[in-house]
Backbone as a ProteinNet text record, in pm:
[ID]
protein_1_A
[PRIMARY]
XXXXXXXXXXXXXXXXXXXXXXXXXXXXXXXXXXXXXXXXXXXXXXXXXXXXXXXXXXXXXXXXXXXXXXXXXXXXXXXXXXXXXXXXXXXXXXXXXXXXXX
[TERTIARY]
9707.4	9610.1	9509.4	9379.7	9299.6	9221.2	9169.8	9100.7	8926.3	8878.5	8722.3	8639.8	8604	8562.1	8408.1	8452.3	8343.6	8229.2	8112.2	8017.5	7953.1	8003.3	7955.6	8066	7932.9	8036.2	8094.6	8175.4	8232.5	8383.8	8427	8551.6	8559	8439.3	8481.5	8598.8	8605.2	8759.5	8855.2	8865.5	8992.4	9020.9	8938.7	8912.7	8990.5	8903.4	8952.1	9051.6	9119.7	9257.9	9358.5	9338.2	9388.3	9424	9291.3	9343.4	9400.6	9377.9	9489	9624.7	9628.8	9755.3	9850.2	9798.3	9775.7	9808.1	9723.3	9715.5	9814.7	9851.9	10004.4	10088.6	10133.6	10248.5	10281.5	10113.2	10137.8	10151.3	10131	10147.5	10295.8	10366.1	10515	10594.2	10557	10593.8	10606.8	10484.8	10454.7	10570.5	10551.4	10603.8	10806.1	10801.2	10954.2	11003.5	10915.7	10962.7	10976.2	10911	10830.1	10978.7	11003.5	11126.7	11267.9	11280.2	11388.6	11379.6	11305.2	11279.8	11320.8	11325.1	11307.2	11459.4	11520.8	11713.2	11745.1	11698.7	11769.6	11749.7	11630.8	11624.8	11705	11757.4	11829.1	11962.7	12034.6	12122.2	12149	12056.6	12109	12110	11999.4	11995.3	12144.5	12200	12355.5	12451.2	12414.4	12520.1	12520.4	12380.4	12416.4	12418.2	12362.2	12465.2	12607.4	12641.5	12799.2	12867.5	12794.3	12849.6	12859.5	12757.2	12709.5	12813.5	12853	12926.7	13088.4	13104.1	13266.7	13254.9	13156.1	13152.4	13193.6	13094.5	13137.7	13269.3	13357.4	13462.8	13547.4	13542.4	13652.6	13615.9	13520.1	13503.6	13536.7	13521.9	13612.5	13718.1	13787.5	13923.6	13988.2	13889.8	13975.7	14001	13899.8	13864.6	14014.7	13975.2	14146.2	14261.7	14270.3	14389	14417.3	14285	14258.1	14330.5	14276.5	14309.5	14454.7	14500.3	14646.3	14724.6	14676.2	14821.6	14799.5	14667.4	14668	14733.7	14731.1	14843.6	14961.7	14989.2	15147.2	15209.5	15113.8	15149.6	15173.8	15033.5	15072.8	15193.1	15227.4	15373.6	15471.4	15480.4	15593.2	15589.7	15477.5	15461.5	15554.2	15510.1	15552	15721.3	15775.8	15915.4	15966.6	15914.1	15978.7	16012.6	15898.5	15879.6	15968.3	16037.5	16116.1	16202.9	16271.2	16366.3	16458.2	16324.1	16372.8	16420.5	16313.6	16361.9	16519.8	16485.1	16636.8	16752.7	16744.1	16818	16857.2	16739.9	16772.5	16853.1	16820.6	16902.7	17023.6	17054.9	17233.9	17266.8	17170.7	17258.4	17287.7	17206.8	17204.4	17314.3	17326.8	17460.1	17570.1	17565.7	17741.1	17764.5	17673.1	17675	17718.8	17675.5	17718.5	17853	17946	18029.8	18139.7	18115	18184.2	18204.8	18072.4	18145.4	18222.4	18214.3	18304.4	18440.9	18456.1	18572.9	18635.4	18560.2	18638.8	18665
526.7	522.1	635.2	639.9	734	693.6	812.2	774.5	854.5	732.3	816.1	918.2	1020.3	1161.2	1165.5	1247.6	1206.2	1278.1	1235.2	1283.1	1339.4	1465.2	1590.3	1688.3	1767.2	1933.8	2011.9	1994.3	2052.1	2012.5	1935.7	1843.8	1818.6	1833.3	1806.7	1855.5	1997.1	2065.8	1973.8	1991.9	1943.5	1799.2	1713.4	1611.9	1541.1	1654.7	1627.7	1714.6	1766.3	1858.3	1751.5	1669.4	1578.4	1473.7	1408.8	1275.7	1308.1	1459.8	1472.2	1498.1	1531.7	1534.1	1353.3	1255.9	1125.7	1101.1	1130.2	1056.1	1081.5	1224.5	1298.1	1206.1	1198.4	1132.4	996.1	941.2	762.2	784.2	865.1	896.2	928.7	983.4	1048.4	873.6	857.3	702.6	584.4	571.8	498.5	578.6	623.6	679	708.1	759.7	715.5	568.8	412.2	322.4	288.6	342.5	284.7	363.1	467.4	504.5	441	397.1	316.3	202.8	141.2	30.4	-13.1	132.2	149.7	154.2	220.1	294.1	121.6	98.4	-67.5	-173	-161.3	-236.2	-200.2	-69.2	-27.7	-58.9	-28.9	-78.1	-200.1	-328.2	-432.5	-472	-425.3	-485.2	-426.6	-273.7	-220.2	-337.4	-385.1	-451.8	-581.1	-677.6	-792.1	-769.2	-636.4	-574.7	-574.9	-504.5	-514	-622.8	-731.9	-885.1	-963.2	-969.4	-1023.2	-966.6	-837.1	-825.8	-804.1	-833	-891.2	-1008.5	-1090.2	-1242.7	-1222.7	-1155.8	-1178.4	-1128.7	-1079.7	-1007	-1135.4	-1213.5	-1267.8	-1392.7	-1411.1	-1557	-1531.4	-1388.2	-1371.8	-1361.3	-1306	-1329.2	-1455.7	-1526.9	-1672.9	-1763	-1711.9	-1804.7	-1748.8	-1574.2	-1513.7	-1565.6	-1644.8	-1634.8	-1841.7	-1907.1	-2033.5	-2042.1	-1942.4	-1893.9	-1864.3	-1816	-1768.4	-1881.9	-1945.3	-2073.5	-2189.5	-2188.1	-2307.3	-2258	-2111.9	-2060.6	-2077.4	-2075.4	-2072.7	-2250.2	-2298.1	-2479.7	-2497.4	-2459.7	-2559.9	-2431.2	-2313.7	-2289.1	-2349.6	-2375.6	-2464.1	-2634.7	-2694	-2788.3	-2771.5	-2646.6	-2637.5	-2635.6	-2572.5	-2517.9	-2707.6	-2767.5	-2869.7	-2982.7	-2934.8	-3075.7	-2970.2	-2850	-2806.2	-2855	-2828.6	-2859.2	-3039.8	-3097.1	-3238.1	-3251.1	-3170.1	-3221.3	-3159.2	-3002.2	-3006	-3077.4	-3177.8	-3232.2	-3388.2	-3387.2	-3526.8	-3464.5	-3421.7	-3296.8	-3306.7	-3238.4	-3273.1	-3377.5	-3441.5	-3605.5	-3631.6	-3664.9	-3708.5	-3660.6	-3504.5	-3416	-3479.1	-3501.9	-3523.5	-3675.9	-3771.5	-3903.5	-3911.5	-3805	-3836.8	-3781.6	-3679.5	-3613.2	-3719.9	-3767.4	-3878.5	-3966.5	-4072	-4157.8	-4065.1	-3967.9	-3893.8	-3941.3	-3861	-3864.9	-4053.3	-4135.5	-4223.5	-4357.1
12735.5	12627.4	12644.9	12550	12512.2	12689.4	12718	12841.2	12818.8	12843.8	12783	12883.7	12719.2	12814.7	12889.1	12978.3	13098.8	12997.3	13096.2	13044.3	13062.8	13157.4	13162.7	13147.4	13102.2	13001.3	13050.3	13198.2	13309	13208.3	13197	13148.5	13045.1	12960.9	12816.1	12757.7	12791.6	12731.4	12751.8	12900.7	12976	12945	12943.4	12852.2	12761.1	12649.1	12504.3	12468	12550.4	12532.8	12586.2	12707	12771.9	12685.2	12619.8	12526.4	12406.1	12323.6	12233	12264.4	12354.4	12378.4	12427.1	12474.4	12489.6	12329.3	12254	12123.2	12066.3	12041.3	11989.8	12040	12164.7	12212.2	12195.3	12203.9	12154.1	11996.5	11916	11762	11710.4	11832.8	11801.1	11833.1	11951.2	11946.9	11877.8	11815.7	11679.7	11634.2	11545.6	11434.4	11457.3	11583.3	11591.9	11622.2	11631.2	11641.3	11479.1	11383.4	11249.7	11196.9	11239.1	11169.9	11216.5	11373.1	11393.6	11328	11298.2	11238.9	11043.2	11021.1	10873.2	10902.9	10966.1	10916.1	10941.8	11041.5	11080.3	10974.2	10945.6	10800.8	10700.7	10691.3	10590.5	10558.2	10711.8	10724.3	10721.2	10769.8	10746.8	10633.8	10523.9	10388.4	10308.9	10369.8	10309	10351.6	10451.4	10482.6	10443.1	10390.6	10345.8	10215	10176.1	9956.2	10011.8	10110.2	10088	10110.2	10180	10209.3	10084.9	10042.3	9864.2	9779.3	9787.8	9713.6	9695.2	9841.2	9889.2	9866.3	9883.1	9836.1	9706.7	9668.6	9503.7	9409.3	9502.8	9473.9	9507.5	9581.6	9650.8	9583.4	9506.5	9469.4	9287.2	9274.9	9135.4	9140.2	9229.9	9268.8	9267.7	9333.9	9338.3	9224.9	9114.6	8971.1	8887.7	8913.8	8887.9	8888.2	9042.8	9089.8	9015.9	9043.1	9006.6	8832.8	8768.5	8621.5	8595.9	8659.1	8645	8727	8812.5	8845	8733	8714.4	8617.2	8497.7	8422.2	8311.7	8329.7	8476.6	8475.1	8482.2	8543	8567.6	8387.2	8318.8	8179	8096.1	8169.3	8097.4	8119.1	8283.6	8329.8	8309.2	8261	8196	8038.7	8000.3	7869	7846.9	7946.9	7937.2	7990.3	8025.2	8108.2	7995.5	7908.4	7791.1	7722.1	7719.1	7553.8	7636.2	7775.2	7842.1	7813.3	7797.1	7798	7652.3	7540.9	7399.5	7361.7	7420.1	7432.9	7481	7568.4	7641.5	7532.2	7527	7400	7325.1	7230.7	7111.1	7139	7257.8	7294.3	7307.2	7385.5	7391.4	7267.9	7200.4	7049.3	6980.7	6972.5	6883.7	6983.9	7109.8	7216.9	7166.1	7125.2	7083.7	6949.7	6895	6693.5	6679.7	6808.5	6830.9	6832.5	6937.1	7045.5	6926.1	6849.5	6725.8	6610.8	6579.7	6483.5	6561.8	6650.1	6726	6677.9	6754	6762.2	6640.2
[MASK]
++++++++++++++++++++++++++++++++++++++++++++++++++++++++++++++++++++++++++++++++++++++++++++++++++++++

């Protein structure tokens, strides 16, 4: 720290050349913790934007992916019910066949 100047004018120079130079160095100190401090903040706030927004990628993705099986269930719902009416249909035509026949 600052070390107080004597008080006689033998040392004043030496002194007050002494504690600025003290002050500079505790000033470069400050100021390079105030700047480690700032990139680190920076970086962590990049990194919980880029978290937030892989979240948010992956949770639209999933509504995507949620969206498209449920399209394909009620197609294959759909094909299952023409499947069956078709299936009646024939029975029905192989049955009206069968009494012709007999």
């Amino acid at each position: 720290m600052v070390k107080q100047l004597s008080s006689t004018d033998n040392n004043l120079t030496n002194d007050f050349v002494e504690n600025s130079e003290r002050v500079f160095k505790d000033t470069v100190k400050v100021l390079q913790t105030c700047l480690q401090t700032i990139i680190l903040t920076k970086h962590e706030n990049d990194y919980g934007n880029n978290k937030q927004e892989q979240t948010k990628i992956t949770i639209e993705t999933q509504k995507n992916d949620d969206h498209e099986i449920q399209e394909k269930e009620l197609v294959i719902e759909d094909l299952n019910n023409k499947y069956q009416q078709a299936s009646q249909i024939i029975d029905q035509n192989n049955k009206k066949y069968e009494e012709e026949l007999t």
